[in-house]
C-alpha positions in Angstrom: -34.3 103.7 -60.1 -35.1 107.0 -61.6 -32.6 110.0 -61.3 -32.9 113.5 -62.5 -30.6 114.8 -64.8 -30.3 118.3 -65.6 -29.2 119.2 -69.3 -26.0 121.4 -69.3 -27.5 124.9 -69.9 -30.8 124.4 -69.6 -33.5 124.4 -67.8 -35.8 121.1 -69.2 -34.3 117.9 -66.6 -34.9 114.3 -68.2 -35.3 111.4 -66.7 -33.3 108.5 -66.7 -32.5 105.0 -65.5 -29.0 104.4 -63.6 -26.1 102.8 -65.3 -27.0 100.2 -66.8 -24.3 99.2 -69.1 -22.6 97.9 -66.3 -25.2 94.7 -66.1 -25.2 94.5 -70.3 -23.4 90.7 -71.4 -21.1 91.4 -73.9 -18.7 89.6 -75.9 -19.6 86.7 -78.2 -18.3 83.9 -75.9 -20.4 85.2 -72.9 -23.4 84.6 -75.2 -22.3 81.0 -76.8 -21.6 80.2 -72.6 -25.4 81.0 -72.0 -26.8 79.4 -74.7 -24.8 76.4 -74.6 -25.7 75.7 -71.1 -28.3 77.6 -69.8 -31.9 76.7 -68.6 -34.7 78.0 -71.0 -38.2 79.2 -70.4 -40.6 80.0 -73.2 -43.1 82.3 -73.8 -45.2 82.8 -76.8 -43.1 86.0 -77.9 -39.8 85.6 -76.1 -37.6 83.3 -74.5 -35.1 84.0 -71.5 -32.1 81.7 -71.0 -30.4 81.9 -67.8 -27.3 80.5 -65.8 -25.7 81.3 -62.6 -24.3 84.8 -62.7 -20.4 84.6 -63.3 -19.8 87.7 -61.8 -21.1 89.5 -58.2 -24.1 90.8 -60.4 -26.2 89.1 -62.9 -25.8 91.2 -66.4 -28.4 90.6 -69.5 -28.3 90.4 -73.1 -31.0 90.8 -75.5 -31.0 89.2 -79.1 -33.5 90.8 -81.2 -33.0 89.4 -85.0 -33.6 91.6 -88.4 -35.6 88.5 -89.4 -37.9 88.9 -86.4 -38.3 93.0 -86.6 -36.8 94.2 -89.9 -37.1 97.8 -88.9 -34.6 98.9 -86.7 -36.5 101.7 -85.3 -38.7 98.8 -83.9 -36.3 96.9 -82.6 -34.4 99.3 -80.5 -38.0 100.1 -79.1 -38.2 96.6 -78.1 -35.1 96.9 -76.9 -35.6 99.5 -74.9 -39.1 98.2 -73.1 -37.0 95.1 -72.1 -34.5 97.3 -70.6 -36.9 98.8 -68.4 -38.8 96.2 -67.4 -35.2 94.2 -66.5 -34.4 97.7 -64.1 -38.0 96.8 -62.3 -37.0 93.4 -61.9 -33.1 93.9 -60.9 -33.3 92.9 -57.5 -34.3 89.4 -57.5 -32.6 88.5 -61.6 -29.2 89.8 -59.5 -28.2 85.9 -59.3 -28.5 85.3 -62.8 -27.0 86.5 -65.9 -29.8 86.3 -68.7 -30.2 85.9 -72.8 -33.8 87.2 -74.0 -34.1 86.2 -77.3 -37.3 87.5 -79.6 -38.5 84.4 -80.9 -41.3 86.1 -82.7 -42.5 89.5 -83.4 -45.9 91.3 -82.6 -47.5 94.3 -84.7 -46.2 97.3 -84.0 -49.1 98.5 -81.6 -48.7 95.4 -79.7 -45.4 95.8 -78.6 -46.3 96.1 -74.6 -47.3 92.5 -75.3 -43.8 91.5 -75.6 -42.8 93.5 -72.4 -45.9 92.4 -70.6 -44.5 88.5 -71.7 -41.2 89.6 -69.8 -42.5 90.4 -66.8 -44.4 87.2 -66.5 -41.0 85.0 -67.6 -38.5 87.2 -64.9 -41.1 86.9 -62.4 -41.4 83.1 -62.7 -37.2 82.9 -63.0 -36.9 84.5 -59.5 -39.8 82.0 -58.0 
């Protein structure tokens, strides 16, 4: 969901998406717990790990690694385009918390592949 926020002082608004450190996994154990046990699906870019959501909402974590995207201007781009394609899909992933993992990178003008590859993996979780 979009809301408008209005800068203090000023008159430019920006636009952003609601809270959505409240749905982020943190901690190394919650990873580990996913990755230990949870069901994988592949794609040629990423690949999303899920398990039943421990909590009343699923929360996500992404694991983009220096060896995969060495810049990290890149990879908190990445980051970023995963993020909003997870707030499209938040509905239906609620039952699930989630571990996208970059398996392999894309040239930097090819990043919307990689988001594009998300979409197709959420949408054939929540099937």
């Amino acid at each position: 969901m979009l809301r408008e926020v209005a800068d203090a002082g000023s008159a430019s608004r920006r636009f952003r998406f609601g809270d959505t450190r409240r749905y982020r996994l943190r901690g190394v154990g919650a990873f580990e717990a996913i990755l230990r046990t949870g069901r994988r699906r592949e794609g040629r870019f990423l690949q999303i790990i899920s398990t039943a959501a421990a909590c009343d909402y699923g929360r996500v974590g992404i694991v983009i690694g220096r060896k995969a995207l060495p810049r990290a201007v890149d990879r908190n781009k990445v980051r970023r385009m995963l993020r909003v394609r997870l707030s499209h899909a938040r509905p239906a992933i609620e039952r699930y918390d989630l571990v996208l993992r970059l398996k392999k990178a894309a040239p930097r003008t090819e990043f919307h592949l990689i988001a594009d590859e998300a979409t197709k993996l959420l949408s054939a979780l929540t099937e």
